[in-house]
C-alpha positions in Angstrom: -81.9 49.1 36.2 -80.4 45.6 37.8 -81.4 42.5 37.3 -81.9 39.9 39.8 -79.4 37.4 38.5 -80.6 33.6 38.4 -79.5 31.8 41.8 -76.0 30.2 41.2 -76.1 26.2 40.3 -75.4 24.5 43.1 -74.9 20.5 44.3 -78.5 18.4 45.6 -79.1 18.9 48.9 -77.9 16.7 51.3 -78.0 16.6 55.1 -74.0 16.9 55.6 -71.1 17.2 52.6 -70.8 13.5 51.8 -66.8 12.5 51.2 -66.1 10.7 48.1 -66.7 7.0 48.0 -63.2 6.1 47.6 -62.4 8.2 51.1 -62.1 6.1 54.3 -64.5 6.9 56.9 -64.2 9.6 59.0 -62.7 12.0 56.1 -63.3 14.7 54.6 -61.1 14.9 51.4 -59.9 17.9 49.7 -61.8 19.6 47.1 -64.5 18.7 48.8 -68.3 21.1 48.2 -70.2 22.8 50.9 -73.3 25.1 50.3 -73.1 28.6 51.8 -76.1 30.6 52.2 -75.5 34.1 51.5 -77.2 36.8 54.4 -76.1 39.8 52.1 -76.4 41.2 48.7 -73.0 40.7 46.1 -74.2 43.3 43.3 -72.0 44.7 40.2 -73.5 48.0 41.0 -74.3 47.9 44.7 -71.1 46.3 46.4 -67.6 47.8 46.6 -64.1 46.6 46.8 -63.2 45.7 49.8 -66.7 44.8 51.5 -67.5 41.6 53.4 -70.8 40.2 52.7 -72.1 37.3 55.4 -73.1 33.6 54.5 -73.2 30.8 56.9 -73.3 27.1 56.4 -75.7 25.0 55.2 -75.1 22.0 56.2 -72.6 20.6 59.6 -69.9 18.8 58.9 -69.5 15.4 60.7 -66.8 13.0 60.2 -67.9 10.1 62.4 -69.6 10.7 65.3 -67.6 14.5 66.0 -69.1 17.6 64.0 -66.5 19.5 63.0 -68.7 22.4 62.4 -72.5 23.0 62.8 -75.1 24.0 60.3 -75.2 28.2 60.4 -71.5 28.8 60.8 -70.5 32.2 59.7 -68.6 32.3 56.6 -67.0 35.6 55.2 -67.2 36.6 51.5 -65.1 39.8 50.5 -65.6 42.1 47.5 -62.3 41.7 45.5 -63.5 43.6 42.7 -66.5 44.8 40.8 -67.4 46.6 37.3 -70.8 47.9 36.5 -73.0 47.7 33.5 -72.1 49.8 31.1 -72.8 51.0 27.4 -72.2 49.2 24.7 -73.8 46.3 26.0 -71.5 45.5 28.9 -72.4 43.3 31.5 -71.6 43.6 35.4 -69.8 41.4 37.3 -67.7 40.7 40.9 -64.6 39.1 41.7 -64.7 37.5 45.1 -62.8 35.5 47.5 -63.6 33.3 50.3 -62.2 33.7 53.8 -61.4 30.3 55.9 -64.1 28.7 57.6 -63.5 29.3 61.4 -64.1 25.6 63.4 -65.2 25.8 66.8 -61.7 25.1 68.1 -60.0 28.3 66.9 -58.1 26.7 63.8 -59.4 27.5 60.3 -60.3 25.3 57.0 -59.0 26.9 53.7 -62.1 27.3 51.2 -62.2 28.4 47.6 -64.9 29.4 45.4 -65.7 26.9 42.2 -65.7 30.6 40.0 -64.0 33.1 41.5 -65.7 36.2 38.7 -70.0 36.5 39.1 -71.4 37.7 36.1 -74.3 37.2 34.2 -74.7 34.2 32.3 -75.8 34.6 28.4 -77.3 31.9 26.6 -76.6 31.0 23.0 -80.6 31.5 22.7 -80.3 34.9 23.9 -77.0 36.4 22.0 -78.9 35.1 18.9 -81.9 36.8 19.7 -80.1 40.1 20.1 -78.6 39.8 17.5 -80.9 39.3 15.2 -82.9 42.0 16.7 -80.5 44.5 16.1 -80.5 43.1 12.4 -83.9 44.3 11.7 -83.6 47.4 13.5 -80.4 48.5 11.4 -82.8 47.7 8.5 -86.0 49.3 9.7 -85.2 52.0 12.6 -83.3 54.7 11.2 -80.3 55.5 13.6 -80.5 52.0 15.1 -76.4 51.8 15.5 -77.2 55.1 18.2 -79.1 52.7 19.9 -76.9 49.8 19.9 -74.0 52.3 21.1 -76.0 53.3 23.7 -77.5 50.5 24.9 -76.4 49.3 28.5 -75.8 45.7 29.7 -77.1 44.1 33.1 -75.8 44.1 36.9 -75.0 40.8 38.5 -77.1 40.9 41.5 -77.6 38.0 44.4 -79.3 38.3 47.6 -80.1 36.7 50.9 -80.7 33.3 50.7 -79.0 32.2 47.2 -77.2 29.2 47.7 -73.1 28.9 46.9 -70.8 26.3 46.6 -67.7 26.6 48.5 -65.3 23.8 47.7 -62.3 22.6 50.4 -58.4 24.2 50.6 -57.8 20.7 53.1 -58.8 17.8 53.9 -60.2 16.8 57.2 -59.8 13.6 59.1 -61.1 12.3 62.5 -58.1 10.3 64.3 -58.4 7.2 66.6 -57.9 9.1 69.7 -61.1 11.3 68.5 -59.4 14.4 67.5 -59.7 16.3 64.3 -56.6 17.2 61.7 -56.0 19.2 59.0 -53.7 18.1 56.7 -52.6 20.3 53.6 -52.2 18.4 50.3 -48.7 18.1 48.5 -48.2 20.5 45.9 -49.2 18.9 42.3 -46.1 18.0 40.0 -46.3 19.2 36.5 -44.8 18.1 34.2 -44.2 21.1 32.4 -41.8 22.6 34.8 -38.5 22.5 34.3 -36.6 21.0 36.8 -34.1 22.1 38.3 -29.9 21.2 38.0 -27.3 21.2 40.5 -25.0 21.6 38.0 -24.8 23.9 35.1 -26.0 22.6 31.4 -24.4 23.4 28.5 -26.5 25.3 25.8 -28.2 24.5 22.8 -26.4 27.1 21.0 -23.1 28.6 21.7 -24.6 31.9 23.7 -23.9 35.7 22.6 -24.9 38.9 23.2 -24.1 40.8 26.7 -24.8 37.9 28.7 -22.0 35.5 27.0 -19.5 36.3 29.3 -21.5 34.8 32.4 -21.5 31.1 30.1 -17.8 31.2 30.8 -17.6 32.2 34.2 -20.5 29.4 35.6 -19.0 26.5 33.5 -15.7 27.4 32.9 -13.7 26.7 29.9 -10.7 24.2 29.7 -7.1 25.8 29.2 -4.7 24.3 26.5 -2.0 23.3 28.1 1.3 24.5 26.7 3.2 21.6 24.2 6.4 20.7 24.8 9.2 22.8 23.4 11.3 20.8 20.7 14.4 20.0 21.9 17.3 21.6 20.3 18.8 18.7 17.4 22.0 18.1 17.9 24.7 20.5 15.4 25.9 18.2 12.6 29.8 17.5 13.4 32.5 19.3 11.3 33.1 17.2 8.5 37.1 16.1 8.5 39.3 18.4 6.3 41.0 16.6 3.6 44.6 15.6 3.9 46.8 17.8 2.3 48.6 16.5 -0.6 52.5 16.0 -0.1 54.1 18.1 -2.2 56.6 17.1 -4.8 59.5 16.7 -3.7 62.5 19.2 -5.7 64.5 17.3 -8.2 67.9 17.2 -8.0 
């Protein structure tokens, strides 16, 4: 059977999303909240993938003396996915996405939801409590662990007029000349990425394996150049034959 779900936390009201204090006037920073009130149902069991449930907005927002958009503007919610309750004490819940807020002037304001999965919150309190209920029924109900096997968890269930927070995809600023502009924020730098190099960087390690070949071919490897060949050393001149010896002359 579901279980109307407790209404979602959201900010204290206040007559029109109030920019941080260290925002100039007249802007509307990014991540900034706005309540939706929901006009549908988002169930676990109920809704399917796919489905757009209505809200509207709360509150108008006004940068200046120029609302941007006024209180009741229609805001889409679709159904990314859901999962009912199931056995083995399994909980419902449903993934959901925001569609852009649609301004009066045709353009669009990006908006994201704070969580993006609805499912039932359980309390420390209560996971105790089950638990040690199930203690005393494996001790005193014969076939308890049926039971527990058996047992089914609780559909997430919202309906008209539960309040959401909806937080802000871009910021919003109010120009001199009166108009209003949207500027997307710059990508955030982490610095866990590894940046990258215009040139290639030799390894750690001397690579191997079937990709060792493409090491050689992106870096490329120096050639020896060939030495010198020895010149030939010059032959060692004949030595000088010895001068014969005169021969004795006959006697007489």
């Amino acid at each position: 059977m579901p279980v109307p779900a407790p209404p979602l936390p959201t900010a204290s009201p206040s007559p029109a999303p109030t920019p941080s204090p260290s925002a100039p006037p007249g802007v509307l920073p990014f991540d900034s909240s706005l309540i939706l009130v929901l006009d549908g149902t988002i169930s676990s069991k109920g809704s399917s993938k796919g489905e757009l449930v209505a809200a509207h907005l709360r509150d108008p927002i006004v940068l200046g003396s120029t609302v941007v958009a006024a209180a009741g503007t229609p805001v889409q919610i679709r159904v990314v996915d859901t999962s009912k309750a199931d056995i083995l004490d399994t909980y419902g819940f449903v993934d959901i996405y925001l569609l852009p807020l649609q301004l009066p002037d045709g353009r669009t304001l990006p908006l994201r939801a704070p969580t993006s999965r609805l499912s039932m919150h359980v309390t420390g309190g209560h996971a105790a409590t089950v638990g040690v209920e199930d203690t005393i029924g494996d001790i005193f109900i014969p076939d308890y662990s049926l039971y527990q096997i058996f047992r089914k968890g609780k559909n997430f269930v919202i309906g008209p007029g539960t309040e959401m927070r909806a937080l802000t995809e871009d910021a919003l600023q109010r120009l001199p000349n009166g108009t209003i502009a949207i500027e997307t924020p710059q990508p955030i730098a982490s610095d866990l990425e590894t940046p990258h190099s215009s040139f290639p960087v030799e390894p750690v390690a001397t690579p191997f394996g079937p990709a060792a070949h493409e090491f050689g071919r992106h870096r490329g490897r120096p050639k020896a150049s060939p030495s010198p060949s020895a010149s030939p050393s010059p032959s060692a001149s004949p030595s000088p034959s010895a001068s014969p010896s005169p021969s004795a002359s006959p006697s007489p």
